[in-house]
BAGU-289694 format. One line per field, with one value per residue (C-alpha): residue number from 0; residue in three letters; x, y, z. Coordinates in steps of 0.25 Angstrom, whole numbers, plus 2048, in hexadecimal, padded with zeros to 3 digits. Example, Ala and Ser with C-alpha at 12.3 -4.5 7.8 and 13.67 -1.06 7.14 Angstrom:
BEGIN
pos c(0,1)
code c(ALA,SER)
xx c(831,837)
yy c(7EE,7FC)
zz c(81F,81D)
END
This chain:
BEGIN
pos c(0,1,2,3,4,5,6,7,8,9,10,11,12,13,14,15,16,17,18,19,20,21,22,23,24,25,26,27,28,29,30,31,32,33,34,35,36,37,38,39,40,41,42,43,44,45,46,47,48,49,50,51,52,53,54,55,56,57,58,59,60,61,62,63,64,65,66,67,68,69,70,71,72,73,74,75,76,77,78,79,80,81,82,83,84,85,86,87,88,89,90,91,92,93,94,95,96,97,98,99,100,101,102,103,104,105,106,107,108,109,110,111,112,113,114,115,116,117,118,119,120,121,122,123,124,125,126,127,128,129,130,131,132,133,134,135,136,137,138,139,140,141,142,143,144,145,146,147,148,149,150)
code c(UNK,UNK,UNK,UNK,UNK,UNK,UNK,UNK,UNK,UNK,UNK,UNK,UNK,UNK,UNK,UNK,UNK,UNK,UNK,UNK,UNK,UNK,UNK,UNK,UNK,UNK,UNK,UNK,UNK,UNK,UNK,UNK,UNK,UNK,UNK,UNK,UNK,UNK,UNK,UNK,UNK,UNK,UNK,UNK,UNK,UNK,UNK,UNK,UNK,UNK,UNK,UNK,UNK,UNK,UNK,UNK,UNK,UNK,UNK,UNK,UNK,UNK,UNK,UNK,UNK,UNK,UNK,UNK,UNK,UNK,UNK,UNK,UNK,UNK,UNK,UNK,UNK,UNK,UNK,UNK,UNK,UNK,UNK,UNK,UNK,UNK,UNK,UNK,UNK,UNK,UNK,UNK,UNK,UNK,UNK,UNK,UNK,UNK,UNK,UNK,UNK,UNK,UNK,UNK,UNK,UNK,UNK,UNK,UNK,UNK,UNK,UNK,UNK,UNK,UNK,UNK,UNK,UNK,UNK,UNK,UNK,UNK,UNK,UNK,UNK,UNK,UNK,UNK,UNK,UNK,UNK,UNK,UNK,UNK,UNK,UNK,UNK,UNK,UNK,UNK,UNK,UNK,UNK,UNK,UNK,UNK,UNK,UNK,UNK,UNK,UNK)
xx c(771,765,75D,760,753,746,743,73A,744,74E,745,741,750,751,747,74C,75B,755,74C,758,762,757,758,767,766,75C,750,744,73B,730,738,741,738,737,747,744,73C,745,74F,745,742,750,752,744,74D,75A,751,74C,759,75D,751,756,762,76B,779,77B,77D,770,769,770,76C,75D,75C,763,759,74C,751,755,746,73F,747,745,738,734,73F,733,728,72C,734,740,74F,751,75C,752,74F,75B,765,75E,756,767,76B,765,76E,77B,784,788,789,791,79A,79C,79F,7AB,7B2,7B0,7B7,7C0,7C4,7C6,7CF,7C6,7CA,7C2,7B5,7B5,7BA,7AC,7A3,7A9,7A6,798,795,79B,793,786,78A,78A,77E,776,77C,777,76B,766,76A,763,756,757,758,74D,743,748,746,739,734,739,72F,725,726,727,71A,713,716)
yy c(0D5,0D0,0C4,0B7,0B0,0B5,0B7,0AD,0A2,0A5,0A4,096,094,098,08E,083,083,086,078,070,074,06F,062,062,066,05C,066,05C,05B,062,06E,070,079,082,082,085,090,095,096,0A0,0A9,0AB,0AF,0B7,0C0,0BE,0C3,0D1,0D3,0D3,0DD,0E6,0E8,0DF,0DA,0CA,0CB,0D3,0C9,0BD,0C4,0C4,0B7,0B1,0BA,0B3,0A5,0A6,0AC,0A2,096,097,09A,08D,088,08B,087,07A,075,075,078,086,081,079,084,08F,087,084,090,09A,091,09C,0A6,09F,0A9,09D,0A7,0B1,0A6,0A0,0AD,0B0,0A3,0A6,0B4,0AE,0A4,0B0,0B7,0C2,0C2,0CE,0CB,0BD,0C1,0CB,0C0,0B8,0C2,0C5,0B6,0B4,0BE,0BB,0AE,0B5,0BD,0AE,0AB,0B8,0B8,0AB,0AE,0BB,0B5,0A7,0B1,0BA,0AF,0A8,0B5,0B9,0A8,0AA,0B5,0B0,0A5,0AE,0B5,0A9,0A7)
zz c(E8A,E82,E88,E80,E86,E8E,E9D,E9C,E97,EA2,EAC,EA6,EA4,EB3,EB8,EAE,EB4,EC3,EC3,EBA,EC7,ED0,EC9,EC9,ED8,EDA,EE1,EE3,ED5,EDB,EDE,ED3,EC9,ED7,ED6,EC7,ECA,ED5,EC9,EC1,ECC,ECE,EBF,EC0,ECA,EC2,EB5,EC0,EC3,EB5,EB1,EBC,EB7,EC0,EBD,EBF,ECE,ED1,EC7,ECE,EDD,ED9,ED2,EDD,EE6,EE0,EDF,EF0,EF1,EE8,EEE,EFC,EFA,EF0,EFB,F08,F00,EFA,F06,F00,F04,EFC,EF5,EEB,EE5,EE6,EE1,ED4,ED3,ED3,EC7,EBD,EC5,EC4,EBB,EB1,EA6,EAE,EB2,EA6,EA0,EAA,EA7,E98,E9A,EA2,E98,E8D,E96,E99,EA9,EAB,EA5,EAB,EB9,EB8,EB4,EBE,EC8,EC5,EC5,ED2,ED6,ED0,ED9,EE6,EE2,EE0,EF0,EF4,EEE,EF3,F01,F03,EFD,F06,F12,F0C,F0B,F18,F20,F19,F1D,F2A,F2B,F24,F30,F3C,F37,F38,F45)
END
């Protein structure tokens, strides 16, 4: 499929949507361009995955992966709960399109196709969860070292 727009537009479109949730979700001012580049990151791995040849889920997994990484770590060095910066910086993941696509297939009364785009959205879903949580306990664990060897 041919790209409509240019790597380096998504990743600005990335960090556009990532800061305008943290303004939604109300992150403190000072913190929000770090939600928004939160967001980028995540498209940054979301855009390697891609290039590697990854299907949604594998792309979803490693975006997910760099947004978890990136956000706990602005998290540790700004002082600020983790969720600041995670839950605007998966927005760009969310599978809107895929979503949208289903219903619209569904609505046509193509009950195969939408039932496949419904499944690969749910789990491009579970792949945001579980990429998250295996990088809050990769950097937690990685911290916790970090700790024990200044001791």
């Amino acid at each position: 499929m041919a790209r409509l727009i240019g790597p380096a537009t998504e990743l600005t479109l990335a960090f556009i949507a990532s800061t305008a949730w943290g303004v939604i979700f109300r992150a403190p001012k000072r913190r929000v361009p770090l939600a928004g580049l939160t967001g980028a990151l995540g498209w940054v791995g979301w855009m390697l995955a891609q290039a590697l040849g990854f299907e949604i889920v594998g792309r979803t997994a490693l975006g997910a992966l760099a947004v978890g990484i990136s956000g706990e770590i602005i998290a540790r060095i700004c002082h600020e709960p983790a969720t600041v910066f995670l839950t605007p910086g998966i927005v760009p993941l969310v599978p809107g399109v895929t979503i949208y696509a289903a219903m619209q297939a569904f609505v046509v009364g193509d009950y195969p196709g939408g039932l496949s785009l419904a499944t690969q959205a749910l789990l491009a879903a579970g792949a945001i969860a579980g990429g998250l949580a295996v990088a809050t306990s990769l950097v937690r664990a990685l911290f916790r070292l970090l700790r024990r060897d200044k001791k």
